[in-house]
Phi, psi and omega in degrees: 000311177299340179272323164319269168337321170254008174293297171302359166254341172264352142298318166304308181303319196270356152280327164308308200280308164286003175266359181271349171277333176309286177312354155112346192302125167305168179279287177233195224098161191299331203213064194245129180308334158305311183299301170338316172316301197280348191280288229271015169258324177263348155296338169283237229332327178312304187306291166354286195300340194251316198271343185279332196291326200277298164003294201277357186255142195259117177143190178263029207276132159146167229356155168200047141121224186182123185302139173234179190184147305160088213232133174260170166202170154274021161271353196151165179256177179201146149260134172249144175261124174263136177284182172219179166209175205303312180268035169042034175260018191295106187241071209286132197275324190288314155220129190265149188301121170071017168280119169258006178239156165261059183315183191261357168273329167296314177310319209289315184308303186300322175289344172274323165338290157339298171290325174299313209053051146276175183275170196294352183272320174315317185298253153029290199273347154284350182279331187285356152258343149294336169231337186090032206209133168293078165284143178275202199248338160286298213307310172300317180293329169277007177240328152284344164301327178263351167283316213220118161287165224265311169320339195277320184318295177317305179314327136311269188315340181259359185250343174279329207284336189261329187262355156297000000 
């Protein structure tokens, strides 16, 4: 049932997505089919990241609203909502405090991270080559949970797979 229900919500987007491409709508750019995408990967993973940190904390520390910021990338500029939490001990790894750029190799890295199925060591040991910073493997796992139910994954995968 959970796999129907989410077939038919990625039949929808890739029904969306391709009449906004019909209609003249970029891949990317400021109004671009992506961007949207790409705000809400790294705002799942941000959450992700706020839940393994309040996870790992012995104590009263946690949610305390959410911050926003003005993020460029080469799909587009956006806003992102960063969460916080009470004691500022947050250090989110995924866009880092007061980083407003994206390069276009990180958008492409991240949105592949996903797409891939790869597994979290894999995941894990490309980041620690890409940015140099150590995640764990629950971290990962509270950031792809909040990006991708786990039916989704495939499902992400045969729709990148399908507009290439």
């Amino acid at each position: 049932m959970k796999n129907t229900k989410t077939n038919k919500h990625l039949d929808a987007l890739v029904k969306e997505l391709s009449e906004q491409l019909t209609q003249g709508k970029p891949l990317t750019g400021q109004d671009g089919v992506f961007t949207p995408l790409l705000k809400r990967v790294i705002e799942a993973s941000l959450e992700g990241e706020m839940d393994a940190h309040l996870k790992d904390q012995k104590g009263s520390n946690r949610r305390n609203g959410r911050g926003n910021k003005q993020v460029q990338s080469s799909l587009g500029g956006f806003e992102v909502f960063t969460p916080r939490d009470r004691e500022g001990s947050f250090t989110p790894q995924t866009l880092k405090k007061r980083q407003r750029r994206i390069t276009s190799d990180i958008d492409a890295k991240i949105l592949s991270l996903y797409s891939r199925g790869m597994s979290y060591r894999d995941i894990q040991a490309h980041l620690t080559d890409m940015y140099g910073v150590e995640v764990s493997t629950g971290t990962l796992s509270a950031i792809t949970d909040r990006i991708l139910p786990e039916s989704w994954t495939g499902s992400l995968v045969r729709w990148i797979r399908y507009i290439r």
